[in-house]
N, C-alpha and C positions, 0 to 999 in steps of 0.2 A: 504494500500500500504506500502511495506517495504522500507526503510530507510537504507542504508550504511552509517556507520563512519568508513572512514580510521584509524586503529589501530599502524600498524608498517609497515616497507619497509626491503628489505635485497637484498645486490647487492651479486649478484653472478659472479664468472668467472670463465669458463673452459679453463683450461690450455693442450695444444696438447704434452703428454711427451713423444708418441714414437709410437712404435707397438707392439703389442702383437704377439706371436706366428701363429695365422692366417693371420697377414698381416691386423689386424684392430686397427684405433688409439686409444690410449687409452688417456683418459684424469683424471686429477687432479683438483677437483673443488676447489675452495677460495670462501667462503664467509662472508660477510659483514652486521652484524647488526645493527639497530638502525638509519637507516638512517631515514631521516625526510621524513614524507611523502610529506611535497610540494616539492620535490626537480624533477627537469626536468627530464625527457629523455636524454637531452642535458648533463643537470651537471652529473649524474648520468656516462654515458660514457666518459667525461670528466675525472674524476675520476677511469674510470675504467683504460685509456689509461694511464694516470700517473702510476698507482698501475703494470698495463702489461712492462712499459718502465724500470722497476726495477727486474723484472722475467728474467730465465732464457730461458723458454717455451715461443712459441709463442699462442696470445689467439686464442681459438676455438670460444667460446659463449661469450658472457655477458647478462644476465639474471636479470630483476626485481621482485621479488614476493613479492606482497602485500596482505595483509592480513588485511581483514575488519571486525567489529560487522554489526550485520542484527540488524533492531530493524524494529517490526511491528505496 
């Protein structure tokens, strides 16, 4: 049976900067390495809301991607 070890964390945020020529929004991503991977859900948006309260864009996403080792 294989084994996850959480590696590293990276907060993502999409920012909404407009419209493109179709009439679809277009977005601006920010993201954010080295986050610790125990960190919440919670703290994680907490952070994201502070870092969006300083933009000029309002946020589209905020997004978690973790990245694990398999070991078998």
């Amino acid at each position: 049976m294989a084994n996850q070890i959480p590696v590293s964390s990276t907060l993502r945020i999409d920012f909404e900067t407009g419209l493109n020529e179709k009439g679809s929004i277009v977005f601006k991503r920010r993201s954010f390495s080295n986050i610790k991977v125990e960190a919440t859900a919670d703290q994680l948006f907490s952070a994201a809301t502070a870092i969006a309260s300083v933009q000029n864009y309002p946020v589209g996403e905020v997004t978690r991607v973790d990245t694990n080792s398999l070991i078998g």
